[in-house]
C-alpha positions in Angstrom: -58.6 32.1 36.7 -61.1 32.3 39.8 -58.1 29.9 41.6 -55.4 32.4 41.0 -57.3 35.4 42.2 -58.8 34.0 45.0 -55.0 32.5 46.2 -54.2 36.4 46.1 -57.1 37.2 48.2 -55.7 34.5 50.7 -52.1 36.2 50.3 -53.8 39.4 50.6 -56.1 38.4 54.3 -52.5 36.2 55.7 -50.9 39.7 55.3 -53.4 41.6 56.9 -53.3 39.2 59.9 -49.5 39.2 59.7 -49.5 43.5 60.0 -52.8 43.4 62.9 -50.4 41.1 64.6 -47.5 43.5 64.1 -49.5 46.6 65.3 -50.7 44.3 68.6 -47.2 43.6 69.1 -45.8 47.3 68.6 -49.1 48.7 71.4 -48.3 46.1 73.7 -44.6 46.9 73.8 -45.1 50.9 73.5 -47.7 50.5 76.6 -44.8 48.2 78.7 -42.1 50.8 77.9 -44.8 53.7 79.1 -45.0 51.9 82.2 -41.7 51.3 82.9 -40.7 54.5 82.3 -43.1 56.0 84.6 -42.1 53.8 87.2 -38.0 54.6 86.8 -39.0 58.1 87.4 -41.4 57.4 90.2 -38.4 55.2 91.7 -35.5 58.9 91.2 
C-alpha cells in the first residue's frame, strides 16, 4: 500500500514539473511575441 501511494505522489510531483515547465515555456514565448510586436510597430 505505502508503494502504490507514494508512486502516485511521484506521478503527481513529474506532473507538476511537466505544467511549471509548460507555464515557463508559455511566459517566455508571450514575452518574445510582446517584443516583437513592439518592435514591428516601432519599425511602421
Amino acid at each position: 500500500m505505502p508503494k502504490q501511494s507514494f508512486r502516485e505522489l511521484n506521478i503527481d510531483f513529474k506532473d507538476s514539473i511537466r505544467l511549471k515547465k509548460q507555464k515557463n515555456i508559455y511566459e517566455i514565448r508571450k514575452k518574445l511575441l510582446k517584443k516583437n510586436l513592439k518592435k514591428r510597430k516601432n519599425n511602421n
